[in-house]
Backbone as XML, in Angstrom:
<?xml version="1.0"?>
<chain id="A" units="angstrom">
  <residue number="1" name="UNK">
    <atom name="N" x="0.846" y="-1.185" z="0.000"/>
    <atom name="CA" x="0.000" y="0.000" z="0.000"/>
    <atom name="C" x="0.884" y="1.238" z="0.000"/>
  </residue>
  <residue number="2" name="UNK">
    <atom name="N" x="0.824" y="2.308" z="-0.686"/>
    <atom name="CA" x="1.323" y="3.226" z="-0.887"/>
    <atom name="C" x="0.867" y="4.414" z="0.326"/>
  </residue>
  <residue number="3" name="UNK">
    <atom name="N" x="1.892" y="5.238" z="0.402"/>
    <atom name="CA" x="1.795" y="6.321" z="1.991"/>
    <atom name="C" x="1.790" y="7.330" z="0.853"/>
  </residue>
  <residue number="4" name="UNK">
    <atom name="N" x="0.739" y="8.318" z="1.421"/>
    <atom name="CA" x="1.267" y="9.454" z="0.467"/>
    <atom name="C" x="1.349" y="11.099" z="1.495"/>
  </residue>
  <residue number="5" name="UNK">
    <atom name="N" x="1.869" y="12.258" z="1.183"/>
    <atom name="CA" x="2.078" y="12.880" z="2.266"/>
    <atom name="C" x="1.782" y="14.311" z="1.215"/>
  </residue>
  <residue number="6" name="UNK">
    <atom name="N" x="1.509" y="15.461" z="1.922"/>
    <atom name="CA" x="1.150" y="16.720" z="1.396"/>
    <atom name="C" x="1.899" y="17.899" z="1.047"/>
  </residue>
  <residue number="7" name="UNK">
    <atom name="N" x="2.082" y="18.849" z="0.051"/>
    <atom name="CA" x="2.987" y="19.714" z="-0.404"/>
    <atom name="C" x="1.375" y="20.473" z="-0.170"/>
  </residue>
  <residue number="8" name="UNK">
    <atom name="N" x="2.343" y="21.699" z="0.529"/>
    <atom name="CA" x="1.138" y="23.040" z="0.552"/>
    <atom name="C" x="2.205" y="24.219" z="-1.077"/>
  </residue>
  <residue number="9" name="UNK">
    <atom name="N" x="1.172" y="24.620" z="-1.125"/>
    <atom name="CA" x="1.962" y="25.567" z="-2.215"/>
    <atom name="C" x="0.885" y="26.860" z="-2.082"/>
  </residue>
  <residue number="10" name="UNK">
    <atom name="N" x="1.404" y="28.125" z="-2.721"/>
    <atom name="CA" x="0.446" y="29.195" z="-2.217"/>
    <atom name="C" x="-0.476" y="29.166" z="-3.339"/>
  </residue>
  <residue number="11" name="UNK">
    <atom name="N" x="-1.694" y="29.616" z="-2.820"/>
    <atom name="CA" x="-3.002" y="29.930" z="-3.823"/>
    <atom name="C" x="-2.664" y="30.494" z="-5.259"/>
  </residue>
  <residue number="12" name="UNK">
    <atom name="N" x="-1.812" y="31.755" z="-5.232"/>
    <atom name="CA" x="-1.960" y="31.752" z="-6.212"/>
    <atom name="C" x="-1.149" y="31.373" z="-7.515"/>
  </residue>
  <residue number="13" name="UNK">
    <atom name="N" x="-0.135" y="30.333" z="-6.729"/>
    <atom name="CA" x="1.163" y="29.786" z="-7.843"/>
    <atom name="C" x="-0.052" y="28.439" z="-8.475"/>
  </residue>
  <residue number="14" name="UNK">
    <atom name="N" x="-0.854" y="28.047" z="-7.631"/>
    <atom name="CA" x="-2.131" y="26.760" z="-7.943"/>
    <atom name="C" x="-2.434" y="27.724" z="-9.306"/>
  </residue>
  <residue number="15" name="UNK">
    <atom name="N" x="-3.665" y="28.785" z="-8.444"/>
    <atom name="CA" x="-4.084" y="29.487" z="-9.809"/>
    <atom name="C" x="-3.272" y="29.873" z="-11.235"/>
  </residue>
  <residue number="16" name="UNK">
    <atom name="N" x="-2.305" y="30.010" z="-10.751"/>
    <atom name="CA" x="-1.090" y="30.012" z="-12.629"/>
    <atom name="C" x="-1.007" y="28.793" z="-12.823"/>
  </residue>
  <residue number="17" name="UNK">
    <atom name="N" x="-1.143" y="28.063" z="-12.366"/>
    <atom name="CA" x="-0.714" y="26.896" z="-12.542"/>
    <atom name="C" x="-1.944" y="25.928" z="-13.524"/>
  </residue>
  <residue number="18" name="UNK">
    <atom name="N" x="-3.103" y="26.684" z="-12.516"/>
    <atom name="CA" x="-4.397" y="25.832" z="-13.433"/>
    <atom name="C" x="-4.559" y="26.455" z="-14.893"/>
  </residue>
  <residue number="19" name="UNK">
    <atom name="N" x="-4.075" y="27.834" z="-14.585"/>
    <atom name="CA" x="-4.143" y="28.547" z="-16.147"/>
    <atom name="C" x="-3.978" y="28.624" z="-17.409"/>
  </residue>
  <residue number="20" name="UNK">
    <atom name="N" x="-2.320" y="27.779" z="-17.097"/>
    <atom name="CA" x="-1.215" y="27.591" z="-17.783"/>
    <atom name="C" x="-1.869" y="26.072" z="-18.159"/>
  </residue>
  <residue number="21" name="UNK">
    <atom name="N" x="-2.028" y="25.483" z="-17.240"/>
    <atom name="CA" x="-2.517" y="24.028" z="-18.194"/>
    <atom name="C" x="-4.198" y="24.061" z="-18.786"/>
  </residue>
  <residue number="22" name="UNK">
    <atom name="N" x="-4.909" y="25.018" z="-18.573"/>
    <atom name="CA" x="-6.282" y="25.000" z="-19.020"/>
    <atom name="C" x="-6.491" y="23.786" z="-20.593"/>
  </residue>
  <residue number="23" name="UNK">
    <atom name="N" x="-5.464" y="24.054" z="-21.319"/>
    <atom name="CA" x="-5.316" y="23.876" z="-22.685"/>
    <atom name="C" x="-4.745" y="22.537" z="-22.933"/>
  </residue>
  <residue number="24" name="UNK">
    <atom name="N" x="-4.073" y="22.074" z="-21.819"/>
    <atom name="CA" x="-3.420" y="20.614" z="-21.662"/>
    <atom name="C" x="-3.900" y="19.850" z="-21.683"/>
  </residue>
  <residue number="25" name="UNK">
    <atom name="N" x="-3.428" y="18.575" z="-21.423"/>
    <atom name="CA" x="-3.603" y="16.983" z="-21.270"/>
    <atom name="C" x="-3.873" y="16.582" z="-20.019"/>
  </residue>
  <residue number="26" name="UNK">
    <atom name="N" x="-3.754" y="17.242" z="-18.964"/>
    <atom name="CA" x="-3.705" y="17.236" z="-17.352"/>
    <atom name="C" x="-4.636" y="17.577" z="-16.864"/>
  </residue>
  <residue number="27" name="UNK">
    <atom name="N" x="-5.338" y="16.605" z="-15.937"/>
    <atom name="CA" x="-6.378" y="16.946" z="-14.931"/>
    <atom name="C" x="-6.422" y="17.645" z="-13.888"/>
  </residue>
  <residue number="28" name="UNK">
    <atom name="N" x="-5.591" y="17.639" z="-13.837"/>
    <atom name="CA" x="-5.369" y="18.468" z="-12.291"/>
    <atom name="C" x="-3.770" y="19.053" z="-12.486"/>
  </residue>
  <residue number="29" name="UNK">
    <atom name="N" x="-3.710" y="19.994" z="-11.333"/>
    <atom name="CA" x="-2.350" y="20.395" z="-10.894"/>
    <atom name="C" x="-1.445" y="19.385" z="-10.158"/>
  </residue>
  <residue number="30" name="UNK">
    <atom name="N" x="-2.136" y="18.483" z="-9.743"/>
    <atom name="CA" x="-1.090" y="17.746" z="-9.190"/>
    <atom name="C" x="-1.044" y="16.572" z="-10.404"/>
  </residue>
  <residue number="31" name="UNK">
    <atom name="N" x="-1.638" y="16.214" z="-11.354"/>
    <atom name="CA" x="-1.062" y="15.737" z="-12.410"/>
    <atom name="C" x="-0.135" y="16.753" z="-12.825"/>
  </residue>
  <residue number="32" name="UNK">
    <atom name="N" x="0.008" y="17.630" z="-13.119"/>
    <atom name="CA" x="0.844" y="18.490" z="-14.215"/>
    <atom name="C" x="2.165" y="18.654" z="-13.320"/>
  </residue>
  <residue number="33" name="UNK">
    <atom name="N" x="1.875" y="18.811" z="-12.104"/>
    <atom name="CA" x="3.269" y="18.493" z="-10.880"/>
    <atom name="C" x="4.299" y="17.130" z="-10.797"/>
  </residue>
  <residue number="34" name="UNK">
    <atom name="N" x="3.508" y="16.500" z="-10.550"/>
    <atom name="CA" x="4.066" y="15.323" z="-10.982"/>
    <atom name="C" x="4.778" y="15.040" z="-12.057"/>
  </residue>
  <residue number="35" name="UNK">
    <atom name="N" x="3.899" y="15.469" z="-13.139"/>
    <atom name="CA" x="4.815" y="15.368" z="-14.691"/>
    <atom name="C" x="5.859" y="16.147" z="-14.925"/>
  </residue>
  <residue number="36" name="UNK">
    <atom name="N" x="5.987" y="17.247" z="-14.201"/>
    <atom name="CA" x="7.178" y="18.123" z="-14.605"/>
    <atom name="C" x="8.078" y="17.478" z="-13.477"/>
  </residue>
  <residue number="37" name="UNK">
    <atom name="N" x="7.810" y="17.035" z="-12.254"/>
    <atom name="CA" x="9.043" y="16.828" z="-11.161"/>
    <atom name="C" x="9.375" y="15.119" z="-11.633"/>
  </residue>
  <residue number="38" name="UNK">
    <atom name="N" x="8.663" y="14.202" z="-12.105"/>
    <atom name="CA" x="9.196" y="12.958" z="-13.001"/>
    <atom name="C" x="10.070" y="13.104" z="-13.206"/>
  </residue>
  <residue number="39" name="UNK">
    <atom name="N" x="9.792" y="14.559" z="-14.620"/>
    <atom name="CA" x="10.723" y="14.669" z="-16.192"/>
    <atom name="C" x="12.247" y="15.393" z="-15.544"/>
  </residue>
  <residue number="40" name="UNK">
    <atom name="N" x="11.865" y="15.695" z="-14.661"/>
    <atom name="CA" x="13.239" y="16.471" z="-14.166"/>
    <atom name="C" x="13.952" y="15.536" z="-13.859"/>
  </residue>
  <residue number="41" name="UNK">
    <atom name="N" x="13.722" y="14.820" z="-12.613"/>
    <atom name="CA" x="14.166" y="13.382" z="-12.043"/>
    <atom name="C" x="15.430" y="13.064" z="-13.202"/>
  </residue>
  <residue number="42" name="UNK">
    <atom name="N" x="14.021" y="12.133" z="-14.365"/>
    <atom name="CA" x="14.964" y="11.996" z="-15.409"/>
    <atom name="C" x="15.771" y="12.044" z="-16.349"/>
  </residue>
  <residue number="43" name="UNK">
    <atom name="N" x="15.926" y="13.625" z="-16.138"/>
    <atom name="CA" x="16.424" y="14.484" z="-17.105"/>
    <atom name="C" x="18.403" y="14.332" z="-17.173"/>
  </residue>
  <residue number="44" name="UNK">
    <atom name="N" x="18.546" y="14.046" z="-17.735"/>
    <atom name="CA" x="20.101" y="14.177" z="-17.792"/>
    <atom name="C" x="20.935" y="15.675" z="-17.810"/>
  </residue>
  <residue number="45" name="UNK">
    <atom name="N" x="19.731" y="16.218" z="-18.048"/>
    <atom name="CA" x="20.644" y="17.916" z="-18.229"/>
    <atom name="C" x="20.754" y="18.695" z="-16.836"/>
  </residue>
  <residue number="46" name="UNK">
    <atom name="N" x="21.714" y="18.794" z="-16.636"/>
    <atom name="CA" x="22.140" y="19.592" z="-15.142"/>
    <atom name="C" x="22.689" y="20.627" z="-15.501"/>
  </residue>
  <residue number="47" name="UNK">
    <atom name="N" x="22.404" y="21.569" z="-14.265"/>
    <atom name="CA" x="21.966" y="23.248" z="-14.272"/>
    <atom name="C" x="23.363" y="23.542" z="-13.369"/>
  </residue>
  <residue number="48" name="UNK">
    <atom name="N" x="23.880" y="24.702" z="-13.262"/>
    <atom name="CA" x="24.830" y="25.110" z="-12.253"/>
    <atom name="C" x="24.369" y="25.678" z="-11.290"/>
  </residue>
  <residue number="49" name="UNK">
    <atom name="N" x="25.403" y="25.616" z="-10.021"/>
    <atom name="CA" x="24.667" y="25.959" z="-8.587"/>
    <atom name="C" x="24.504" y="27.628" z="-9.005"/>
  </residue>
  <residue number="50" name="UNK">
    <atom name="N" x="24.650" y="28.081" z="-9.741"/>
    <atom name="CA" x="24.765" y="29.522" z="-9.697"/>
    <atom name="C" x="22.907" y="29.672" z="-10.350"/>
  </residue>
  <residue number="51" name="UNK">
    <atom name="N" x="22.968" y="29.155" z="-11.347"/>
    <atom name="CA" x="21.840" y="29.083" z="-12.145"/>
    <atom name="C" x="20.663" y="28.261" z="-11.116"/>
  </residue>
  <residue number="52" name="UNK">
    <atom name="N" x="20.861" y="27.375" z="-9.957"/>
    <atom name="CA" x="19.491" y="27.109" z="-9.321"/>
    <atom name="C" x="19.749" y="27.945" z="-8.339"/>
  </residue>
  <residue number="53" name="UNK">
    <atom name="N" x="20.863" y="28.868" z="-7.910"/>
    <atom name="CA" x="20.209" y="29.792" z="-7.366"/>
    <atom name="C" x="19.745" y="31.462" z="-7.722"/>
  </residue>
  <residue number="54" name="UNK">
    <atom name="N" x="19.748" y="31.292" z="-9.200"/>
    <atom name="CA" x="18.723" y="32.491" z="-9.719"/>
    <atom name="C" x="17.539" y="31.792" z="-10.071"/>
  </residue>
  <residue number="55" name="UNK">
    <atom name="N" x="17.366" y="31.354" z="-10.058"/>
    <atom name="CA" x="16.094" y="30.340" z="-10.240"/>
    <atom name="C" x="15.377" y="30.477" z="-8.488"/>
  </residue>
  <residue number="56" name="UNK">
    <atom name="N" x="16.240" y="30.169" z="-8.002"/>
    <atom name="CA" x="15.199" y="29.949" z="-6.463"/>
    <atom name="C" x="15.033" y="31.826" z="-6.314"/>
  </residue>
  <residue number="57" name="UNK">
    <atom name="N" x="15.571" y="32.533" z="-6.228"/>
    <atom name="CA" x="15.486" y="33.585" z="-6.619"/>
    <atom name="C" x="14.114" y="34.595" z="-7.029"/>
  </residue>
  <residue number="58" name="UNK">
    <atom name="N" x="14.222" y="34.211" z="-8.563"/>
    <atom name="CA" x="12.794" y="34.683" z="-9.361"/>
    <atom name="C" x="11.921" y="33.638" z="-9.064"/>
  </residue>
  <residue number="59" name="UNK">
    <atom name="N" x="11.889" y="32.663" z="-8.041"/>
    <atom name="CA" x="10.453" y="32.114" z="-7.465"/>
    <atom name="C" x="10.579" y="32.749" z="-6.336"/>
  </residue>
  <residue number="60" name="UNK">
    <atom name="N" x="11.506" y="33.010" z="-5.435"/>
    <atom name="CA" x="11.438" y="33.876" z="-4.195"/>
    <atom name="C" x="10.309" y="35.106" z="-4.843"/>
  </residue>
  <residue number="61" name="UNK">
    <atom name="N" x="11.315" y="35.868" z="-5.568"/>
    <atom name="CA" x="10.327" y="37.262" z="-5.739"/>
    <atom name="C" x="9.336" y="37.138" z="-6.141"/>
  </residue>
  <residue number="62" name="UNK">
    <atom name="N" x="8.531" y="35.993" z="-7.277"/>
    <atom name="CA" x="7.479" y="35.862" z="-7.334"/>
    <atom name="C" x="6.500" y="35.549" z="-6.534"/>
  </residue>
  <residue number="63" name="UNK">
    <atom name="N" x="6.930" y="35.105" z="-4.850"/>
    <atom name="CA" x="6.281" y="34.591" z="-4.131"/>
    <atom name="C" x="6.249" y="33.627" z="-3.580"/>
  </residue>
  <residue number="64" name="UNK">
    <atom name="N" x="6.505" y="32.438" z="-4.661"/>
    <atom name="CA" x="6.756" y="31.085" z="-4.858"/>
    <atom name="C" x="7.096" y="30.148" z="-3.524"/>
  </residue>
  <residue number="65" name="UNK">
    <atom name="N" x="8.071" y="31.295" z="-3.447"/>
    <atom name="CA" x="8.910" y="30.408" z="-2.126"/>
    <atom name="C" x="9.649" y="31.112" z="-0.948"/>
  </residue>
  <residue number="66" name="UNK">
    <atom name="N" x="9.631" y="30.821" z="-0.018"/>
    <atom name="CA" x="9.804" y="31.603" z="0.800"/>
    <atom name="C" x="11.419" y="31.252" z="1.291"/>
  </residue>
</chain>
C-alpha cells in the first residue's frame, strides 16, 4: 500500500498553474506536478549551482517560495 504525504503551495502559484494548463492533457495540478518533477528526475541535463540559485530567486520574488 502506498503512503502518500502533502505539499502546501500558495493559492496563487495553484491558480497560474491551473491557467497555464487550461489547454493541456492534465487533470489536475497535481497531475501536471508530478509530470514536470518525473521529467526532471529523469532528465540528464544539469543546471549550475549559480543558475538554481537564480532560479530559487525569481520564485522567491514571485512569491513562490519563501
Amino acid at each position: 500500500m502506498s503512503e502518500y504525504t502533502t505539499i502546501s503551495l500558495r493559492k496563487e502559484f495553484v491558480a497560474d498553474v491551473e491557467e497555464y494548463i487550461e489547454d493541456e492533457p492534465f487533470g489536475s495540478v497535481k497531475e501536471f506536478v508530478k509530470h514536470v518533477v518525473v521529467r526532471e528526475m529523469e532528465s540528464t541535463d544539469e543546471i549550475s549551482e549559480s543558475e538554481a540559485r537564480e532560479i530559487g530567486q525569481k520564485l522567491r520574488d514571485l512569491g513562490y517560495m519563501e
